[in-house]
C-alpha positions as CSV (number, residue, x, y, z in Angstrom):
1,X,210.1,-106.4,48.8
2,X,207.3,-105.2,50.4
3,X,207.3,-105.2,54.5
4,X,204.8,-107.4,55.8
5,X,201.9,-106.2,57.9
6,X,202.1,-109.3,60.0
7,X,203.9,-108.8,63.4
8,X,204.2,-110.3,67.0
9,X,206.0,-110.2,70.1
10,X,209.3,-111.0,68.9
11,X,210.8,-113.6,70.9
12,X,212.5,-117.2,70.4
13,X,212.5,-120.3,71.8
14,X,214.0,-121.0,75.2
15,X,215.2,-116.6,75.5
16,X,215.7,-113.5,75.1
17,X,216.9,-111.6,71.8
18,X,219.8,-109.3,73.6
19,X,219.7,-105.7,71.6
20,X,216.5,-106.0,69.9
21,X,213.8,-103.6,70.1
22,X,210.3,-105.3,70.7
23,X,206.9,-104.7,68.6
24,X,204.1,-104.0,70.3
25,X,201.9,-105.4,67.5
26,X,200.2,-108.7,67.0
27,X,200.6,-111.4,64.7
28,X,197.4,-112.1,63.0
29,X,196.0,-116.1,62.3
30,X,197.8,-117.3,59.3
31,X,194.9,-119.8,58.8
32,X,192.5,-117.0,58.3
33,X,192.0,-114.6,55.2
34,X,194.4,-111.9,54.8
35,X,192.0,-109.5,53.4
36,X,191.8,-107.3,56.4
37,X,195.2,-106.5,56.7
38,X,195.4,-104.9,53.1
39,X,197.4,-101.4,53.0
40,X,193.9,-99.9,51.0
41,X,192.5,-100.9,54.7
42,X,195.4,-99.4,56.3
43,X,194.4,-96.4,58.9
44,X,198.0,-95.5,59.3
45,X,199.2,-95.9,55.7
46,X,200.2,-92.1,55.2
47,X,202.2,-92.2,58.5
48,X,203.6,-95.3,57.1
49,X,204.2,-94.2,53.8
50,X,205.9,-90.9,54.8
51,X,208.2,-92.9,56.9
52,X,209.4,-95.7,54.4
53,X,209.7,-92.4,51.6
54,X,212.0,-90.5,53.5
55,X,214.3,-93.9,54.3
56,X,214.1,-94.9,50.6
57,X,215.3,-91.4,49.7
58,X,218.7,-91.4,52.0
59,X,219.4,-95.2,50.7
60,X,218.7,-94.2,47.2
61,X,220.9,-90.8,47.9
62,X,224.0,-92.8,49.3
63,X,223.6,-95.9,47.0
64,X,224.1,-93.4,44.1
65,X,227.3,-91.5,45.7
66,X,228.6,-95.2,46.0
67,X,228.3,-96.3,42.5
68,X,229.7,-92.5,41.7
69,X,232.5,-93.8,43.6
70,X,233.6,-96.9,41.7
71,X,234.1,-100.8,42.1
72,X,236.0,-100.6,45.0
73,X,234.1,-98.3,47.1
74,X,230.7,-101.1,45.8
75,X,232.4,-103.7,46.7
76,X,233.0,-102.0,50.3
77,X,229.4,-101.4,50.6
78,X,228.5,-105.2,49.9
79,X,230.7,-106.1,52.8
80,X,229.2,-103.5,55.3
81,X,225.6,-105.1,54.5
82,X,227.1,-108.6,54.9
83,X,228.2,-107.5,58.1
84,X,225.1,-106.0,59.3
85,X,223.0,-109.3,57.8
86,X,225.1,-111.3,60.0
87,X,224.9,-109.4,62.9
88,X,221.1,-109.7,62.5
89,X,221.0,-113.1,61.7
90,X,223.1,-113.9,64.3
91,X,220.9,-112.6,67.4
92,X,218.2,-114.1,65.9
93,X,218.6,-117.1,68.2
94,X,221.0,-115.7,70.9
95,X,220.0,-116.2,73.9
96,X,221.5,-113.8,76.6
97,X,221.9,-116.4,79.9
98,X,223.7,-119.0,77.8
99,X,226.2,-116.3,76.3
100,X,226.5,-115.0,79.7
101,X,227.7,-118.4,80.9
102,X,229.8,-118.9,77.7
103,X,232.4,-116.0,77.5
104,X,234.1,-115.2,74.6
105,X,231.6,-118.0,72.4
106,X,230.4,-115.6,70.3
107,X,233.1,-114.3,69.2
108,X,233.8,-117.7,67.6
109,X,231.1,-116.7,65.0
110,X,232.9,-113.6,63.8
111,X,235.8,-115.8,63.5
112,X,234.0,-118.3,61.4
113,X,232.3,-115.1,59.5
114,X,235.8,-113.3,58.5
115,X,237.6,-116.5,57.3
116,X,234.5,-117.3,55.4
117,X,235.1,-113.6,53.9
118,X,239.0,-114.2,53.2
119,X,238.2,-117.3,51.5
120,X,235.3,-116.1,49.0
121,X,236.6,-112.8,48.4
122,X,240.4,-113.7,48.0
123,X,238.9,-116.6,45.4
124,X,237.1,-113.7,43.4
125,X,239.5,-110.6,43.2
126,X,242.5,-112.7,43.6
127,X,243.7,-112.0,39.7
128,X,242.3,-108.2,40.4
129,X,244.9,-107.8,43.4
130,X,247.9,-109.7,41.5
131,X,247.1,-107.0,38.4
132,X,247.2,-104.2,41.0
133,X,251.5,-105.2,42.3
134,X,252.7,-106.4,39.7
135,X,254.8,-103.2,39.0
136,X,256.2,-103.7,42.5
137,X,258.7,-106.7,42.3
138,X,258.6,-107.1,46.6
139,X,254.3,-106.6,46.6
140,X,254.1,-109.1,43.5
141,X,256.1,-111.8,45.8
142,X,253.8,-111.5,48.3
143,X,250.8,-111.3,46.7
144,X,251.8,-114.5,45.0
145,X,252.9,-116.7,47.8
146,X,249.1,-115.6,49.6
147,X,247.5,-116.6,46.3
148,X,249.2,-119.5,46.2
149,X,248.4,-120.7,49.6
150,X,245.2,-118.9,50.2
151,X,243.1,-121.9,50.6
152,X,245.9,-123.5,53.0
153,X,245.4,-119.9,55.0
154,X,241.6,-119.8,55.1
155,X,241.9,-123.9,55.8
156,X,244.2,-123.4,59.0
157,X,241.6,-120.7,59.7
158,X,238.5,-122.8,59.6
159,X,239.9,-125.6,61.9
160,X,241.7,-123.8,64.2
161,X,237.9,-122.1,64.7
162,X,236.9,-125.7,64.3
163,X,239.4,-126.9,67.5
164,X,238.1,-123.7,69.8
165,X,234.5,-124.5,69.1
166,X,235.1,-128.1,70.8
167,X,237.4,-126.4,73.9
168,X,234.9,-124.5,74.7
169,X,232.0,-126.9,74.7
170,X,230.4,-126.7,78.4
171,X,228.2,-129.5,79.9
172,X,224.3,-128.7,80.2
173,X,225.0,-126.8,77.4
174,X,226.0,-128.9,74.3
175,X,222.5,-128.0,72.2
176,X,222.9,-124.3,72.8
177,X,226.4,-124.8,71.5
178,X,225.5,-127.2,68.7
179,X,222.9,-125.0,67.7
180,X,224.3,-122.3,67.4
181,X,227.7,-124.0,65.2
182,X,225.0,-125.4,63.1
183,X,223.3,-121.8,62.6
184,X,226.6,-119.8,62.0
185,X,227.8,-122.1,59.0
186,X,223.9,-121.7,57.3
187,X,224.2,-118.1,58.1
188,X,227.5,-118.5,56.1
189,X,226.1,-120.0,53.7
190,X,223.5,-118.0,52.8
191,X,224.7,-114.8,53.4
192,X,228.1,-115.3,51.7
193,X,227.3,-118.0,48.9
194,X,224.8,-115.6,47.3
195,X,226.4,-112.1,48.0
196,X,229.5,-113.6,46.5
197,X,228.1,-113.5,43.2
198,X,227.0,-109.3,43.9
199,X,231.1,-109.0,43.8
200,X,231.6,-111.1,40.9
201,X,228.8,-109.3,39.0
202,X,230.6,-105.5,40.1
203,X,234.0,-106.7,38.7
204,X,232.1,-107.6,35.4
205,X,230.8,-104.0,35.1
206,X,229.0,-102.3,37.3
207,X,226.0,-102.4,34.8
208,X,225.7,-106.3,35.8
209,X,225.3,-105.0,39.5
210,X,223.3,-102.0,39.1
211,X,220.6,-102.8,36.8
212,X,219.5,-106.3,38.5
213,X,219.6,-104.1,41.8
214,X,217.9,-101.4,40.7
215,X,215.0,-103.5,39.4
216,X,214.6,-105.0,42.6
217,X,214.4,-101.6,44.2
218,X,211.8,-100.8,41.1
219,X,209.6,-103.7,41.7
220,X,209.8,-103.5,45.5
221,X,208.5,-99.5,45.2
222,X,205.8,-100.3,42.7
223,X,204.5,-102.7,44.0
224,X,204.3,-101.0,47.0
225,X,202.8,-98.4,45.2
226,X,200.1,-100.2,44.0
227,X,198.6,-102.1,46.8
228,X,198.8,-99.2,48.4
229,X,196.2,-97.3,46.1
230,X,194.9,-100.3,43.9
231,X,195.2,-103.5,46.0
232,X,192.4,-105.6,46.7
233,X,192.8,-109.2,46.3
234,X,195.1,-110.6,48.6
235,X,198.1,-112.8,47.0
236,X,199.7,-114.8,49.5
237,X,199.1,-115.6,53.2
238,X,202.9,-115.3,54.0
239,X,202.7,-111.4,53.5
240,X,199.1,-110.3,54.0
241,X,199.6,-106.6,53.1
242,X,200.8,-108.2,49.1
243,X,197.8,-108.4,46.2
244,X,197.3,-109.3,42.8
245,X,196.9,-105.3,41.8
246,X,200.7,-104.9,43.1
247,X,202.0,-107.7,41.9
248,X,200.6,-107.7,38.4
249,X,201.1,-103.4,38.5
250,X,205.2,-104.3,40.0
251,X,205.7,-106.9,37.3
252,X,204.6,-104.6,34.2
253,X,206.7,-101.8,35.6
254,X,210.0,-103.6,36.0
255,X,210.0,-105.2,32.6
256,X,209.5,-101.6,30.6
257,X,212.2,-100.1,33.7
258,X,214.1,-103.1,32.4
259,X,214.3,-102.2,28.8
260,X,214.5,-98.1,29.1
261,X,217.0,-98.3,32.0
262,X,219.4,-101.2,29.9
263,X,219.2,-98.4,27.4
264,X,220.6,-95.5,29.9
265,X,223.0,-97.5,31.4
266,X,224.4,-98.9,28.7
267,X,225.7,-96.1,26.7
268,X,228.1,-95.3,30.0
269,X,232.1,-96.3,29.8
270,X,232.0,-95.9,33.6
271,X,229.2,-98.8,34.3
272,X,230.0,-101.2,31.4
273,X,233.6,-101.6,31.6
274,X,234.7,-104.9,33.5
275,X,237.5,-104.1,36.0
276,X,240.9,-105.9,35.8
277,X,242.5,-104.7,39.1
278,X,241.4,-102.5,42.3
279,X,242.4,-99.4,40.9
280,X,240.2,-96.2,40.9
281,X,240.8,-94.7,37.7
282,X,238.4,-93.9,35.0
283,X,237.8,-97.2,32.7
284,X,238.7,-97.0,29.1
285,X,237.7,-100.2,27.1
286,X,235.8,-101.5,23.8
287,X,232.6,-102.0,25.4
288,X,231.9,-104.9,22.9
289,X,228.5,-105.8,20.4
290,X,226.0,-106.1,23.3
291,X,226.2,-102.3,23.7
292,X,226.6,-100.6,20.0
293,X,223.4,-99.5,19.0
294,X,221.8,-100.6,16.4
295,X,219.3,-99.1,14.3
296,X,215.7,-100.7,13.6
297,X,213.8,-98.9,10.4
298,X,210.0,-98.5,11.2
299,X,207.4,-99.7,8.7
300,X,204.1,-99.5,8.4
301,X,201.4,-96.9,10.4
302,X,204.1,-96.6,13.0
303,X,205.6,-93.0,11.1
304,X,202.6,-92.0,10.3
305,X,201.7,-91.7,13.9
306,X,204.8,-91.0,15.5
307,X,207.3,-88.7,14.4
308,X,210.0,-91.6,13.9
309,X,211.9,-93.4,11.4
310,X,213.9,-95.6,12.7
311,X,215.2,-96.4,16.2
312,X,218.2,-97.3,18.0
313,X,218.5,-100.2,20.1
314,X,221.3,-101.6,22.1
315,X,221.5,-105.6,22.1
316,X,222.0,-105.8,25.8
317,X,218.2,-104.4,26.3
318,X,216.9,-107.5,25.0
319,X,219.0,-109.3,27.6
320,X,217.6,-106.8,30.4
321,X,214.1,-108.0,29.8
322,X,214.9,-111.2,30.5
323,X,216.0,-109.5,34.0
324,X,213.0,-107.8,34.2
325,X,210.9,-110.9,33.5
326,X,212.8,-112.6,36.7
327,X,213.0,-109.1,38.9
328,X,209.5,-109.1,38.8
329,X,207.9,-113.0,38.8
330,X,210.3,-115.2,40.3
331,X,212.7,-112.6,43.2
332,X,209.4,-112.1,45.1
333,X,209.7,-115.7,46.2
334,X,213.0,-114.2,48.2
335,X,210.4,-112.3,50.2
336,X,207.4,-115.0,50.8
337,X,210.6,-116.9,51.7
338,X,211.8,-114.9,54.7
339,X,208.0,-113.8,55.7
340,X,207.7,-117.2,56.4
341,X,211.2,-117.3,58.3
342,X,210.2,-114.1,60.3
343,X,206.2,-115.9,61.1
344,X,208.5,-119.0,62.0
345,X,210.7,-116.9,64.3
346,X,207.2,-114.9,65.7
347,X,208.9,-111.5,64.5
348,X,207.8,-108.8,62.7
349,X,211.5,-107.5,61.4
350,X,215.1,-109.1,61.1
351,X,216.3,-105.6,63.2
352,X,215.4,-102.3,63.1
353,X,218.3,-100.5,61.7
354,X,216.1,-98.6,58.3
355,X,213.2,-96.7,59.9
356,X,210.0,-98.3,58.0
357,X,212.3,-100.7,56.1
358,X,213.1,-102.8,59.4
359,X,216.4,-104.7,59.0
360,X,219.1,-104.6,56.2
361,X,218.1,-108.5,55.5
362,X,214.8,-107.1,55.4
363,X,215.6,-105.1,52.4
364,X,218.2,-107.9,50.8
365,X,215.7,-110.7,50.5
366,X,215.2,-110.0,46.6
367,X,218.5,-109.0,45.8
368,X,220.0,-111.9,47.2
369,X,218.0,-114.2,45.1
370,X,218.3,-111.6,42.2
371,X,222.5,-111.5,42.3
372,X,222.7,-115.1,41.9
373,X,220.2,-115.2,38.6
374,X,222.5,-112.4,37.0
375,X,225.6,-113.8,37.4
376,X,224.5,-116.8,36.2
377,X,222.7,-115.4,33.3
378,X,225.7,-113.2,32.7
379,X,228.1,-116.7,32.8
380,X,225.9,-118.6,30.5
381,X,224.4,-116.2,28.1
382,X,226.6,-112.9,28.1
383,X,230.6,-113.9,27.9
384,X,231.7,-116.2,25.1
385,X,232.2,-119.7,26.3
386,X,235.7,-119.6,23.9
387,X,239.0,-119.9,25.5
388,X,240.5,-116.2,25.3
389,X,243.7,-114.4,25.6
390,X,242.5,-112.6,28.3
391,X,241.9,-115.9,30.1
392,X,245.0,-117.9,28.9
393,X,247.2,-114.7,30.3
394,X,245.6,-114.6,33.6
395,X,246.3,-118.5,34.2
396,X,250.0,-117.6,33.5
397,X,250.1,-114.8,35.7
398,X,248.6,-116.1,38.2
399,X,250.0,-120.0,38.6
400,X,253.5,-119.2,37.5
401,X,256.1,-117.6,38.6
402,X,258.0,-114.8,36.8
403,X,261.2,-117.2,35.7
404,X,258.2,-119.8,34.0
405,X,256.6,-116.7,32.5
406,X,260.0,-115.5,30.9
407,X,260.4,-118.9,29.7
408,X,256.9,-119.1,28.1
409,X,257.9,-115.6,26.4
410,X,261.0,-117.2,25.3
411,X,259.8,-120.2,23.4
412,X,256.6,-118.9,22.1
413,X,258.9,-116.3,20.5
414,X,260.5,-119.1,19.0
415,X,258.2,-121.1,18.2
416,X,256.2,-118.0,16.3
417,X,259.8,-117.3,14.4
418,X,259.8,-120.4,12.9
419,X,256.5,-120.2,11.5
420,X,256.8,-117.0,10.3
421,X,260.2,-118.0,8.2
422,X,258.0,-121.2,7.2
423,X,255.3,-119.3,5.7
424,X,257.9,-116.7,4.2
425,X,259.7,-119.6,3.2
C-alpha cells in the first residue's frame, strides 16, 4: 500500500524507542479534512517519487532473482522479512531504561519467536523434509523420530520460555514485563499465523505465491500512480495522501493485471508445479485442467474488427480475477489497518529499513492479508476435496514406520491378488 502522508514525533508511552530514527514531521488533526495533504498538493512529490522508484526497482530486481532461484531460496526470503517484521514490531514498545534494568529479557522474545518458527514451519514442510531422506536409511530415522515428536519439542520449548519469563519477573516492573509477554505472543500471532500461509501457498506452486504478491505490488504502484497525477477526493482519514481516483484507477488495473498475468504465468512448468520435497531441481509434472488452454471461437462483429478467430484461455485466469477482485477492494483494508496502528502509536513508519518505503511491515500490510485469502481460496476452490493417492501415501509415510509400510505392501498385494483371480475367475 500506499505510505501515508501523516507523520509525528515517534514516540510511545512511558519511553524511548532504542534504534529508531525520528521524523521531523507533524502529525496532522485526524478530525479535520484530509484534502490538504493530497500527493496532487504535494510540493516534494518528484523528490518523493524518485526516491520510492529507485527502492521499488532494487526490491523488484532481487524479488525476481529469488523466484529464479526456486522454493527454497522463497521460502528463505519469507523468513528474513519475518524476522525483520518482528524486529520492528518488537521495538515498537521497547523501552530502553526498563531493558537496561532487565538483562537478557529481551532475548526471551526471540526465544518465543524461533520456537514459534520450528513449530509452524516443521507442521508445513514436515512431509517435504521426510520426501527429501528417505533414500538415506540413518537421515529417514531421524527425521522421523523429530516428526513424530515435533510438537512435544516445540511444547518443551514454549514452557521452558514460559518458566524463564516468570524467573525473571522484577518488582516495580511486573506491567513492563506483562506487557511486553502479552505483545510478543500477538506479534506471534500475527506475523506467523498469516505468513504461514505465504509458505504453504510456495509449496503449492509458486504461481499461488507470486501472482497474489505481485498484485499487491500492482495495486500498491498504481494506485500510487494515480493519486499522484489524478487524485482529488480524499478516501479515508486513516491515510490522507489515498483518493477515490487511486483507488478506483488501482482496482481496474489489478483485475486486467490479474487476468493477463494468470495467463503468463501459467503456461510456466517452473511456477505451476507443487513441490514434494526441498530439493532444487527443475520440476517436471502434469500441470492439471486449470492450466491447458482452451480455445473460445469468436462470433459476431468481434472478427470483423479484430484480426481474430478464436482465442485461448487458460481456466485458472478466471480464478485470478477473483484475486484481482480481492487484491484490489478488500487488501487495502491491511493498510487503513496499520495507518491506524502507526496514528495510534504517533509514528510515521514501522522502521526505516526501505528508503521511501519505511519499514518491511510497512510494505507487508497487503500481502499479509492477501496470503491468507489465497490459500484459502486455493484450499476451497482449487484442489479437489476427494481423498487422493497422493494424500493416502503421505499419511503412510509419514505416521508409520518402515516395518508397518512393508506390511501394508504386503497385504494390499494380497488382497489385490485375490481380486484379480476373482474377476479372472
Amino acid at each position: 500500500m500506499q505510505r501515508d502522508g501523516n507523520t509525528g514525533n515517534p514516540s510511545t508511552p512511558g519511553g524511548r524507542i532504542r534504534n529508531r530514527r525520528r521524523s521531523t514531521e507533524v502529525v496532522p488533526d485526524v478530525g479535520k479534512a484530509n484534502g490538504g495533504n493530497l500527493l496532487v498538493d504535494d510540493h516534494n512529490k518528484y523528490r518523493s517519487m524518485w526516491i520510492r522508484a529507485h527502492s521499488s526497482i532494487w526490491m523488484i530486481g532481487g524479488f525476481i532473482f529469488v523466484i529464479y532461484m526456486g522454493h527454497l531460496y522463497i521460502t528463505a526470503m519469507v523468513v528474513v522479512i519475518q524476522i525483520f517484521m518482528a524486529k520492528e514490531l518488537f521495538n515498537l514498545l521497547r523501552k530502553a531504561h526498563e531493558d537496561t534494568d532487565l538483562p537478557g529479557f529481551r532475548l526471551l522474545n526471540w526465544h518465543f519467536f524461533f520456537t514459534a518458527m520450528l513449530f509452524v514451519y516443521g507442521r508445513i514442510l514436515s512431509q517435504r523434509l521426510f520426501n527429501t531422506v528417505t533414500s538415506d536409511k540413518v537421515l529417514y530415522k531421524l527425521v522421523n523420530s523429530l516428526i513424530k515428536y515435533h510438537m512435544v519439542i516445540c511444547y518443551s520449548l514454549y514452557i521452558a520460555g514460559f518458566m524463564w519469563f516468570i524467573l525473571t519477573l522484577k518488582k516495580k516492573m511486573y506491567k513492563y514485563q506483562f506487557g511486553q509477554f502479552a505483545w510478543t505472543h500477538m506479534i506471534l500471532i500475527v506475523v506467523f499465523t498469516q505468513s504461514a500461509f505465504t509458505v504453504a501457498n510456495i509449496f503449492e506452486g509458486i504461481f499461488w505465491f507470486l501472482l497474489p504478491a505481485t498484485l499487491i505490488v500492482i495495486n500498491d504502484i498504481a494506485a500510487y500512480i494515480f493519486g499522484f497525477f489524478f487524485g482529488r477526493t480524499p478516501l479515508i482519514k486513516l491515510s490522507p495522501k489515498k483518493t477515490w481516483e487511486g483507488f478506483i484507477g488501482a482496482s481496474v488495473t489489478t483485475i486486467i493485471s490479474a487476468f493477463l498475468l494468470a495467463d503468463i504465468m501459467g503456461r510456466s512448468r517452473w511456477l505451476t508445479c507443487p513441490r514434494k520435497d526441498l530439493s532444487t531441481g527443475w520440476l517436471h509434472c502434469d500441470p492439471g485442467p486449470l492450466f491447458k488452454p482452451e480455445s473460445f471461437s469468436l462470433t459476431g462483429w468481434v472478427p470483423q474488427w479484430f484480426p481474430w478467430q478464436e482465442v485461448s484461455i487458460l481456466p485458472v485466469q478466471w480464478h485470478a480475477l477473483c484475486l484481482g477482485l480481492f487484491a484490489s477492494i478488500i487488501a487495502p483494508f491491511g493498510g487503513f489497518f496499520a495507518s491506524g496502528f502507526k496514528r495510534a502509536f504517533k509514528i510515521k513508519d514501522f522502521g526505516d529499513s526501505i528508503p521511501g518505503h519505511g519499514g518491511i511491515t510497512d510494505r507487508m500490510d497487503c500481502q499479509m492479508v492477501m496470503a491468507v485469502f489465497a490459500y484459502i481460496y486455493h484450499q476451497s476452490f482449487v484442489i479437489p476435496q476427494s481423498v487422493s493417492v497422493e494424500m493416502i501415501l503421505d499419511q503412510i509415510l509419514m505416521n508409520l514406520t518402515l516395518e508397518e509400510q512393508q506390511a501394508i505392501y504386503i497385504k494390499l498385494g494380497q488382497i489385490l491378488q485375490d481380486r484379480l483371480v476373482g474377476i479372472i475367475g
